[in-house]
N, C-alpha and C positions, 0 to 999 in steps of 0.2 A: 831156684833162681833167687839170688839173696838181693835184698832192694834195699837202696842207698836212705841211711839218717837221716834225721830231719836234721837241719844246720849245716847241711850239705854246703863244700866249697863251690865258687861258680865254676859253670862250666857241666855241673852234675843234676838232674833230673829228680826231684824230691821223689819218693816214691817209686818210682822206674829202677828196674835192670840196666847193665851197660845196653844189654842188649834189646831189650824194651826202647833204649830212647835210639839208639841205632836204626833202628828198623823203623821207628816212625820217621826219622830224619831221610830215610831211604825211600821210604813210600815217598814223602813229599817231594824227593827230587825227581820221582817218576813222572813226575804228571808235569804238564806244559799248561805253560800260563793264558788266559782266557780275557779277550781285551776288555779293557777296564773301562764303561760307560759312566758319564755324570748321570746322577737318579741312581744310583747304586749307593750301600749306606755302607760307610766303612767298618770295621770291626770294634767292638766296644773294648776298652781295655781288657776287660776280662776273656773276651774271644784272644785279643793280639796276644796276652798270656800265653792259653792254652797253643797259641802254635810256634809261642817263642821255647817252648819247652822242647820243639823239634828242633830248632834252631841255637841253641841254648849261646854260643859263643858270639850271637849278635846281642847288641844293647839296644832295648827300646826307648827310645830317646821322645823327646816333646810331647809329652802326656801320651805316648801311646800312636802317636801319629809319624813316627820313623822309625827305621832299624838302620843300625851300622855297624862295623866292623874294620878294625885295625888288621891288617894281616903283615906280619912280618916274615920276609924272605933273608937269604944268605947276601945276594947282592942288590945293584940296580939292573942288573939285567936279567933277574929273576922275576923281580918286581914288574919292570916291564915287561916281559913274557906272559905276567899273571892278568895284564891289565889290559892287553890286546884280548886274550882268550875272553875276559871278562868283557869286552868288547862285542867282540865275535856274539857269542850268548845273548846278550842284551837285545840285538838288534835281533835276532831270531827269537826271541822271545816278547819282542814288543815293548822293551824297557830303554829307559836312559836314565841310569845313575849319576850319582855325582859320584864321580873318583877323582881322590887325590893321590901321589905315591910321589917317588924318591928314593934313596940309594937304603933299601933294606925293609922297604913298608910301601903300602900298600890302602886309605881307608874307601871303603866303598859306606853309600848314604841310599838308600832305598825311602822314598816318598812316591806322596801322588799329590798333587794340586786338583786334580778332578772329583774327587770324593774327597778330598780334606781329610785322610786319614788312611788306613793301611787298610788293604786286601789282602788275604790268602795267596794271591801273586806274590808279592813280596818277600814272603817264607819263603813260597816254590824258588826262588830268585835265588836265596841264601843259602837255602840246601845245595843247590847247582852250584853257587860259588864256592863254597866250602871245598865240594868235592875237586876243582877246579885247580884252589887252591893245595888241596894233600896232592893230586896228581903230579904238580907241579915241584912237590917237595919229594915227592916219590922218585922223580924221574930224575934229580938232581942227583940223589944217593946213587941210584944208577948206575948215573956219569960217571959219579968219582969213583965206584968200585973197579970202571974197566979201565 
């Protein structure tokens, strides 16, 4: 299993296989998110790292205390499809993001005000969006092949 340079473009896992960072990103989106109590201490930079490594295509924003993600689709009615299902999810898993979108995008914002800082929830959150979002570009190509 050959594991990627250091200098790595983003997007890629220093040290990990495709399939190394695949499979952790997989693991994370198995697991469902566990409600987030005040007295709970958020993740220190260095933890939101290591799980932004599973996550890799979200950006850790405000010292470590957000994740986001631009997701660009083909239209607005792709975009919108992405943002209902992203919807859907949210409320079954105890979340409310901040989502913006528009004709071809998509940004989802991942916070907590209750611990001031990120939980392991909000990976879990991201791996499920991601996948959310390829389904949705999956099922596009689809379309157009029939």
């Amino acid at each position: 299993m050959a594991l990627m340079p250091t200098g790595c473009p983003k997007g890629f896992v220093q040290g990990r296989s495709f399939v190394e960072r695949d499979t952790m990103a997989s693991a994370l989106a198995e697991k469902n998110c566990t409600p987030c109590r005040g007295g709970v201490p958020p993740l220190t930079p260095e933890e939101a790292e290591g799980y932004h490594a599973q996550a890799p295509d979200w950006s850790l924003m405000d010292d470590a205390t957000r994740i986001e993600r631009r997701f660009r689709f083909k239209d607005f009615g792709e975009a919108f499809a992405f943002v209902a299902r992203a919807a859907e999810l949210a409320e079954a898993e105890g979340h409310h993001p901040d989502i913006t979108f528009g004709w071809g995008y998509a940004v989802v914002s991942l916070r907590t005000k209750k611990i001031k800082g990120l939980h392991e929830n909000y990976f879990i959150m991201a791996t499920k969006l991601d996948r959310i979002a390829e389904g949705a570009a999956a099922a596009e190509t689809a379309r157009q092949r029939s």
